[in-house]
C-alpha positions as CSV (number, residue, x, y, z in Angstrom):
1,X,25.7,-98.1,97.3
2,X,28.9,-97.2,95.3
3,X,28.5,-94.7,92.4
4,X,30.8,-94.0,89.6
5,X,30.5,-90.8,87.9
6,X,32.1,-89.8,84.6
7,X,32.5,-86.5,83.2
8,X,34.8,-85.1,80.9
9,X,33.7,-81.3,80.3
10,X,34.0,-78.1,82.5
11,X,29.7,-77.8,81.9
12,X,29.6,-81.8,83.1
13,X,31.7,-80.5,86.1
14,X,28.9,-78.4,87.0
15,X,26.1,-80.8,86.6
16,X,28.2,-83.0,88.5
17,X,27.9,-80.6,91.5
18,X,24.3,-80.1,91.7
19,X,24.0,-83.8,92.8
20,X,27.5,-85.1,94.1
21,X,27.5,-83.2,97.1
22,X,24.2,-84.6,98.2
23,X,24.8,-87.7,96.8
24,X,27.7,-88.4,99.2
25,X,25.7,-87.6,102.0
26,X,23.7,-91.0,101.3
27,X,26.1,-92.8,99.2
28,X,29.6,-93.5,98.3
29,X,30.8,-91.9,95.0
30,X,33.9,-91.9,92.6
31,X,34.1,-88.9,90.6
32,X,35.9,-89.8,87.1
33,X,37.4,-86.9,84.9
34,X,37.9,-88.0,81.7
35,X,39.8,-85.0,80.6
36,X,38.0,-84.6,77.1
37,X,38.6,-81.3,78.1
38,X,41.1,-79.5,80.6
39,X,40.0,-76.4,82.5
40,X,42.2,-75.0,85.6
41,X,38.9,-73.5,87.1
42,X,37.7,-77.0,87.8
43,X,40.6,-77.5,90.5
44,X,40.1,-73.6,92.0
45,X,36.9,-71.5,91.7
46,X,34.9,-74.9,91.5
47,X,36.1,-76.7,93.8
48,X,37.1,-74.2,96.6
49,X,34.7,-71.6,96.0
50,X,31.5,-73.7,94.9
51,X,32.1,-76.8,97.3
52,X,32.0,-79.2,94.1
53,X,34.4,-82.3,95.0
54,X,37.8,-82.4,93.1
55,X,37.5,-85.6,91.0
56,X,39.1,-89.0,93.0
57,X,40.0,-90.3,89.5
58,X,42.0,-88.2,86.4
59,X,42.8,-89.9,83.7
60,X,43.7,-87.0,80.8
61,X,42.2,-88.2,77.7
62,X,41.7,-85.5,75.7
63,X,42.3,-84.3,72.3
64,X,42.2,-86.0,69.3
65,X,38.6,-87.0,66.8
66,X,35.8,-88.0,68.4
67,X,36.4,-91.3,67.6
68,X,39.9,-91.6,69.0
69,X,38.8,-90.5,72.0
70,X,35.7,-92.5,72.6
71,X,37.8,-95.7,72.3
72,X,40.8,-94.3,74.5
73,X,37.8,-93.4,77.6
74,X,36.7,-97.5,76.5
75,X,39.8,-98.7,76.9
76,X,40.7,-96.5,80.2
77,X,37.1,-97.4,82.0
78,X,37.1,-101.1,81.4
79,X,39.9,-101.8,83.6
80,X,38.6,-99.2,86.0
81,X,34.8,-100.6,86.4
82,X,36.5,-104.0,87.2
83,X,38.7,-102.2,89.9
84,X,36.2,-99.6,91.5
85,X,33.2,-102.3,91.2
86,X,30.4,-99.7,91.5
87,X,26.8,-100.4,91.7
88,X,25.8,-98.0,88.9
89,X,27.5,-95.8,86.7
90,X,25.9,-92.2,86.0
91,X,26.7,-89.9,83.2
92,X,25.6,-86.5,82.0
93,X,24.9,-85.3,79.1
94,X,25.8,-85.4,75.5
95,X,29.6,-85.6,75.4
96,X,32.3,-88.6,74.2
97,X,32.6,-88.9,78.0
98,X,29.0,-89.3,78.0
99,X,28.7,-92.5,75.5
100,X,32.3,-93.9,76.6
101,X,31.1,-93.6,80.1
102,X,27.0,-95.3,79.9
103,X,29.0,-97.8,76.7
104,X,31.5,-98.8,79.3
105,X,29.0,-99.5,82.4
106,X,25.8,-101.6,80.2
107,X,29.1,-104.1,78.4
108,X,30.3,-104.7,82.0
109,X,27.1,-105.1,83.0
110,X,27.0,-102.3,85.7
111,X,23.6,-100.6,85.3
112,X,23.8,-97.0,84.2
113,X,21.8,-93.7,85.0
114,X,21.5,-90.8,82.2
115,X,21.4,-87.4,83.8
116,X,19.6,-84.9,81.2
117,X,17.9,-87.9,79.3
118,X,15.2,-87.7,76.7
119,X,17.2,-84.6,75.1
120,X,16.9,-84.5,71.2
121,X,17.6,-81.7,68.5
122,X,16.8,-84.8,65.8
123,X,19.9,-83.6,63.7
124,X,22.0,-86.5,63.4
125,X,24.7,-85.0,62.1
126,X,25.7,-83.6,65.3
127,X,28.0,-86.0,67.4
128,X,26.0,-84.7,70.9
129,X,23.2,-86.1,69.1
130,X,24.4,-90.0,68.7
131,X,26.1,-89.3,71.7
132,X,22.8,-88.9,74.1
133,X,20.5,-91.1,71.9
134,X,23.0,-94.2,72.0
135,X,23.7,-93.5,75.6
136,X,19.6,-93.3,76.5
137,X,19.3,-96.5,74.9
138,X,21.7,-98.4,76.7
139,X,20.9,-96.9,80.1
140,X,18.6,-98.6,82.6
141,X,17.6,-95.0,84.5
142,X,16.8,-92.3,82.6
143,X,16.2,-89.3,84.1
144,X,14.4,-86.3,82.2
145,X,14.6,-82.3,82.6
146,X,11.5,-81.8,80.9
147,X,8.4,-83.0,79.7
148,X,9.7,-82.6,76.2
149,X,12.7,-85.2,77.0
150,X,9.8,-87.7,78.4
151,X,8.1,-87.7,75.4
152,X,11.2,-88.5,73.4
153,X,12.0,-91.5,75.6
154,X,7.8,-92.9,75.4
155,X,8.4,-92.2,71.1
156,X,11.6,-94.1,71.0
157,X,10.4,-97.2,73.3
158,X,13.5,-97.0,75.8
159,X,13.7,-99.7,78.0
160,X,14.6,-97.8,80.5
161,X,12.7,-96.3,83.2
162,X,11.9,-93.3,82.7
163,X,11.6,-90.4,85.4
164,X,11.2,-86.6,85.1
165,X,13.4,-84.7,88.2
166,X,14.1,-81.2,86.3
167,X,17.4,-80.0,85.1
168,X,20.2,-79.6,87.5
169,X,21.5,-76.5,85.9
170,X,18.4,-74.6,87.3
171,X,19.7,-76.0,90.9
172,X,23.1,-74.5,89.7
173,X,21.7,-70.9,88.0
174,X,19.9,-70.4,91.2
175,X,23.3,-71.0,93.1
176,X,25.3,-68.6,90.7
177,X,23.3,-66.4,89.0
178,X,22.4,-63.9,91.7
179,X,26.1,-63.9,92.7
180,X,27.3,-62.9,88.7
181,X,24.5,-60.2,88.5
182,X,26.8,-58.4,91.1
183,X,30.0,-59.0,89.5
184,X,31.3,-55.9,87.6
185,X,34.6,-57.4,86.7
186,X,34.0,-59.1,83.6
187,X,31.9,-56.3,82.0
188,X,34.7,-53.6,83.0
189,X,37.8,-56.1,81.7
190,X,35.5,-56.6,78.8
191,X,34.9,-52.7,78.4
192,X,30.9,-52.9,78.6
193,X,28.3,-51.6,80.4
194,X,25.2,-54.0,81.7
195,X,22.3,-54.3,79.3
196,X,24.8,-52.5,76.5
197,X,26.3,-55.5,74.5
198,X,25.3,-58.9,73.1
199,X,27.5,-61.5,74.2
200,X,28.3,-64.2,71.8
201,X,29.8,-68.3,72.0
202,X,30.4,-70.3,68.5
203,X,32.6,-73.2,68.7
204,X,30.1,-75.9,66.7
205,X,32.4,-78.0,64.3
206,X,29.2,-77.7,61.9
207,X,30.0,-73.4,62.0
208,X,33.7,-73.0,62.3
209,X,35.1,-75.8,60.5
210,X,33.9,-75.6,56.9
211,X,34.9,-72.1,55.7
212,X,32.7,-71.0,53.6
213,X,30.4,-71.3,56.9
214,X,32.8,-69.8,59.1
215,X,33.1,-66.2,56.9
216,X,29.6,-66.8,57.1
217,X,29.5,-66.4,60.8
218,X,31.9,-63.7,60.9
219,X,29.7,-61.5,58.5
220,X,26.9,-62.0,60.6
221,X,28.8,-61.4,64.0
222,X,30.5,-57.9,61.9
223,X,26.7,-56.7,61.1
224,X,25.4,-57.0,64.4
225,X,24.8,-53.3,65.1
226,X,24.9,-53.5,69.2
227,X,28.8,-54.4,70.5
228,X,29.7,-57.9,70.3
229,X,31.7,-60.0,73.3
230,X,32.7,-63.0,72.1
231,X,35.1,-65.5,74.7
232,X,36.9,-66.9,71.6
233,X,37.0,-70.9,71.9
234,X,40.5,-72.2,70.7
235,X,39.0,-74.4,68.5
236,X,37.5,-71.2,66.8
237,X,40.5,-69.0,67.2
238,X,42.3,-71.5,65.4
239,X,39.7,-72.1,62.4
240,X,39.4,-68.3,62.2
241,X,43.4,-67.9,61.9
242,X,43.4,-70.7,59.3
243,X,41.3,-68.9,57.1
244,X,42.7,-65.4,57.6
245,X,39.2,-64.0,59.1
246,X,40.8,-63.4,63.0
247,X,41.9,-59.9,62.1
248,X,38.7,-58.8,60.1
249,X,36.7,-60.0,62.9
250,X,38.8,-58.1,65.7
251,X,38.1,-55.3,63.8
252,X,34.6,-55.3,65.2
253,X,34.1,-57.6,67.7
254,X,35.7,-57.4,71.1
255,X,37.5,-60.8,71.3
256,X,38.5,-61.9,74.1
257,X,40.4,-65.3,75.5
258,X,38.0,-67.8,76.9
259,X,36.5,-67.1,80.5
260,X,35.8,-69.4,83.7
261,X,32.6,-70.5,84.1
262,X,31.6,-67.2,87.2
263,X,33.1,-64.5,84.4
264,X,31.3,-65.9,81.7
265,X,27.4,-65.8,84.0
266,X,28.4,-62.2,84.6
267,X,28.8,-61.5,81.1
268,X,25.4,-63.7,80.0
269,X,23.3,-61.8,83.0
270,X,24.2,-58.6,82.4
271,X,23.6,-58.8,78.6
272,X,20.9,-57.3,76.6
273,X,21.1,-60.9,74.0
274,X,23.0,-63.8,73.4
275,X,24.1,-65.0,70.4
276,X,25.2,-68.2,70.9
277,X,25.8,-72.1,68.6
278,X,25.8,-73.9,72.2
279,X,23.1,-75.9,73.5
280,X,24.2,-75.3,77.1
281,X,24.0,-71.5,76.8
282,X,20.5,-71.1,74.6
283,X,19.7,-73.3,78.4
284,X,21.7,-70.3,80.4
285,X,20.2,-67.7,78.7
286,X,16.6,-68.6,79.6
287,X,17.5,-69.4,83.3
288,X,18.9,-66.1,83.2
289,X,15.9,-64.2,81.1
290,X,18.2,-63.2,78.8
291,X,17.0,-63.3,75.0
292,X,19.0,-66.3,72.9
293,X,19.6,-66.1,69.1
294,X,21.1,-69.3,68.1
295,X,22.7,-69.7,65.3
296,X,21.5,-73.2,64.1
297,X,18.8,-74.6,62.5
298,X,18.3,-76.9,65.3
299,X,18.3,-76.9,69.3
300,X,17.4,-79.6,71.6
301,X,16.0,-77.1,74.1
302,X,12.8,-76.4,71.9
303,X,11.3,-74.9,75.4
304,X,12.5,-72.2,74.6
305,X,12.0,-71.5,71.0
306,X,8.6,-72.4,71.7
307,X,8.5,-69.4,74.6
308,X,9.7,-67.4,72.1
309,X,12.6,-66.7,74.4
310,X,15.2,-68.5,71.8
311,X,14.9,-67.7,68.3
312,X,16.8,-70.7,65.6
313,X,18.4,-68.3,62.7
314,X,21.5,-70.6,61.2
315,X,24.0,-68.4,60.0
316,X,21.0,-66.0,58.3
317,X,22.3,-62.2,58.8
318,X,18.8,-61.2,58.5
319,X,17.1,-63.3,60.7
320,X,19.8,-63.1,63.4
321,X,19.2,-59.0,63.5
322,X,15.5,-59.4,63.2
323,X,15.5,-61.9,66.3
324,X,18.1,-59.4,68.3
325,X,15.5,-56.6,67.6
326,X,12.3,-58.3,69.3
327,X,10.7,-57.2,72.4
328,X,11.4,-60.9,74.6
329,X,7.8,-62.4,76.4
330,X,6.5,-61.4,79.1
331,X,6.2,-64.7,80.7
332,X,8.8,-67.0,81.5
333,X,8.0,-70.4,83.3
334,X,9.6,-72.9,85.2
335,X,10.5,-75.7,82.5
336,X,13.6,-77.1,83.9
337,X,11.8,-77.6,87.5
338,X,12.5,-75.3,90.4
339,X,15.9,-75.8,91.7
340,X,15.8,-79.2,93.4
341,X,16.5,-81.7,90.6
342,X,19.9,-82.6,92.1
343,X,17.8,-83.9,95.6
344,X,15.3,-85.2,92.9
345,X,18.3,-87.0,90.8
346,X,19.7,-88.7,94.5
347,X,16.1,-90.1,95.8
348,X,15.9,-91.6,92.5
349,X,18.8,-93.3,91.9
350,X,18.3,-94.2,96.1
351,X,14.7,-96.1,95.1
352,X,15.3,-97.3,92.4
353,X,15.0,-101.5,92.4
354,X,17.9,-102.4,90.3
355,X,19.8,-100.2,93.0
356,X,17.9,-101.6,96.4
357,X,19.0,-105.4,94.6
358,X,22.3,-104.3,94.6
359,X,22.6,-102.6,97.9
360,X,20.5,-105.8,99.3
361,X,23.5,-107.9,97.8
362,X,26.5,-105.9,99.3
363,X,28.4,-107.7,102.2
């Protein structure tokens, strides 16, 4: 069976590696890069130090609206689905990548498999959001990280089937996690000590780009009485020199540029909290037992909100330093699975019947 894979992100690139290895072992796989975003780490500390294959095909289609570069991945894929003639196309996630990739497989009539299916924060003015829904509608495998993302998919009717294998990023935590938790040289270039900071991610379009918001979120990350790290996203460095906030935040918040993906587990595991507007980091954070503060009024990982883990606070100063002063659970559970959804992800895209028909029909 031939498998093309498209990502686009440095978190997709990760996902990516919790199944690709062991999917080659049993079946033939072109890895696509999109390049909806560029990160040199993919090509050193991934690849060489994590064993996660370089991808066979680049094709640099980044920047621009979300839009623009939706149809630039359409126009770029077509061609290549009638020259790599795969059996099935599988995507992760939520990204433009994501939707180009599952749009691009169903109109060429290549079934497609949804890694992290069923996911929904039912705000539909987030892109992510349209993103996974339109791509779980279109897909004919879906395959679920939690019980919460199975129930989504039996409300909405998808045609698809529907199957729950855990969430690869638990395979990936388990791989990296341990390995960061011994890793002082984040903390010291940072200037912390373990369990002595909050660390901190905002990059949501829906926080930094409307600036009333964004002084919002700078007031809140100024009042936060422990010391802030915050890996400043480019997109957010940029908003924040726009509107003349950088320097007032530097004033209080140790900024620093954005960090690979190893640095950045260090800093997460070793911090008392996060404070964080990213879906894949309120994920982190629990995987780590780390207590998340997000600062939306949505999350599609209601896990672990409902743990109490996660606590949704918007851009409320208040709530935010109310949630940073609780005591986290004593119980955590397993609700992404235990570390083998990648196998799980493999044996079912290996037993699946639209996939025996088409290995049945191979020369």
């Amino acid at each position: 069976m031939r498998v093309l894979t498209v990502i686009g992100n440095r978190p997709q690139f990760v996902k990516a590696g919790a199944v690709s290895t062991r999917l080659r072992e049993v079946h033939e796989e072109v890895l696509v890069h999109t390049g909806q975003h560029y990160d040199d780490e993919l090509s050193t500390v991934f690849v060489g130090e994590l064993g996660i294959p370089a991808p066979e095909v680049q094709l640099e289609l980044g920047s621009g609206s979300n839009t623009e570069q939706t149809a630039r991945m359409l126009a770029a894929l077509g061609p290549l689905l009638d020259e790599q003639r795969p059996d099935v196309v599988l995507v992760y996630g939520d990204t433009n990548s994501t939707l180009a990739g599952g749009l691009a497989g169903a109109q060429a009539g290549i079934p497609v498999t949804h890694v992290e299916a069923g996911m929904r924060s039912f705000d539909r003015r987030m892109p992510e959001e349209l993103n996974r829904v339109l791509t779980d509608h279109l897909s004919s495998l879906l395959l679920a990280p939690s019980t919460s993302a199975v129930e989504n998919l039996r409300r909405e009717a998808a045609t698809g089937a529907v199957e729950l294998v855990g969430d690869v990023m638990v395979d990936v935590a388990l791989l990296v996690q341990p390995r960061a938790r011994r890793d002082d040289a984040p903390l010291r270039a940072a200037g912390v000590d373990a369990g002595e900071y909050v660390v901190a991610t905002a990059h949501r379009a829906g926080n930094v780009d409307e600036p009333r918001r964004l002084e919002e979120l700078v007031e809140l990350l100024l009042a936060v009485p422990d010391t802030v790290v915050l890996p400043l996203h480019p997109r957010t460095r940029a908003r924040l020199e726009a509107a003349g906030l950088l320097d007032r935040l530097a004033a209080g918040v140790r900024l620093l540029p954005p960090v690979g993906y190893l640095a950045f587990t260090a800093l997460l595991t070793r911090a008392r909290a996060v404070l964080t507007d990213s879906g894949g980091v309120q994920k982190e954070a629990y995987l780590a037992g780390v207590p998340c503060v997000t600062l939306r009024d949505t999350t599609e990982w209601v896990e672990t909100v409902r743990h109490g883990w996660n606590m949704l606070v918007d851009l409320d100063r208040e709530a935010a330093l109310a949630a940073l002063g609780r005591t986290p659970p004593v119980q955590r559970p397993a609700l992404y699975g235990e570390g083998d959804a990648g196998t799980r992800v493999v044996e079912a895209l290996t037993r699946h019947p639209f996939l025996r028909a088409a290995r049945s029909a191979s020369p």
